[in-house]
N, C-alpha and C positions, 0 to 999 in steps of 0.2 A: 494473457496480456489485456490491459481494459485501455478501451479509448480516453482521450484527454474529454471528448466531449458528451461520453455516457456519466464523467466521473461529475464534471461540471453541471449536468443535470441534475444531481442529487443535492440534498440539504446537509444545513452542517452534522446535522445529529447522523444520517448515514452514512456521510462521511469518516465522523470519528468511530463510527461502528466497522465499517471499513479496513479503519486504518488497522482496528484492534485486532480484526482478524486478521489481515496482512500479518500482522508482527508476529499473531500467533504460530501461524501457518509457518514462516522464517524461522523462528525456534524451533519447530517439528523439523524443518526441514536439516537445518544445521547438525541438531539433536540426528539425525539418520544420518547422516553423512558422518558423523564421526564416530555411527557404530557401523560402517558399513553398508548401511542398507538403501543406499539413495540410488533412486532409478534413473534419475532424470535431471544433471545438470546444470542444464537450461530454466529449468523451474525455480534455482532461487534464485539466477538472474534476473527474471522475468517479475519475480516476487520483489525482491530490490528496487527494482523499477516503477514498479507501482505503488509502493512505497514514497517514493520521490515524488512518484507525481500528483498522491492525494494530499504529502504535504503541500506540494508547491501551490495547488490548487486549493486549499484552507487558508493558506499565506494572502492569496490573492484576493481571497473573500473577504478578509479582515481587511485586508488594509482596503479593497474599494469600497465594504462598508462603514469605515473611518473610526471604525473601533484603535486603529496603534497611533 
């Protein structure tokens, strides 16, 4: 699980890099679990989550740099 303000520290380019693995890592994970072989629960909740929070945290960079 990554803190709101390790994620906030980073730029947008690490961010979307971030994000990409997130989502990648969520389709491995989903991918194991529906062949069985997930160890750990907790980990695509956790993945979910951070998820959310590097979008929310990209949402809030646009819009306080008045790009929307």
């Amino acid at each position: 699980m990554t803190k709101p303000a390790d994620i906030r520290a980073k730029s947008d380019d690490q961010l979307s890099a971030m994000l990409l693995d997130l989502k990648r890592e969520q389709f491995n994970l989903r991918f194991q679990r529906a062949t069985g072989q997930n160890e750990g629960a907790s980990r695509v909740r956790d993945v979910r989550r951070d998820i959310a929070r590097v979008k929310t945290i990209l949402a809030e960079k646009t819009i306080s740099a008045g790009k929307v």
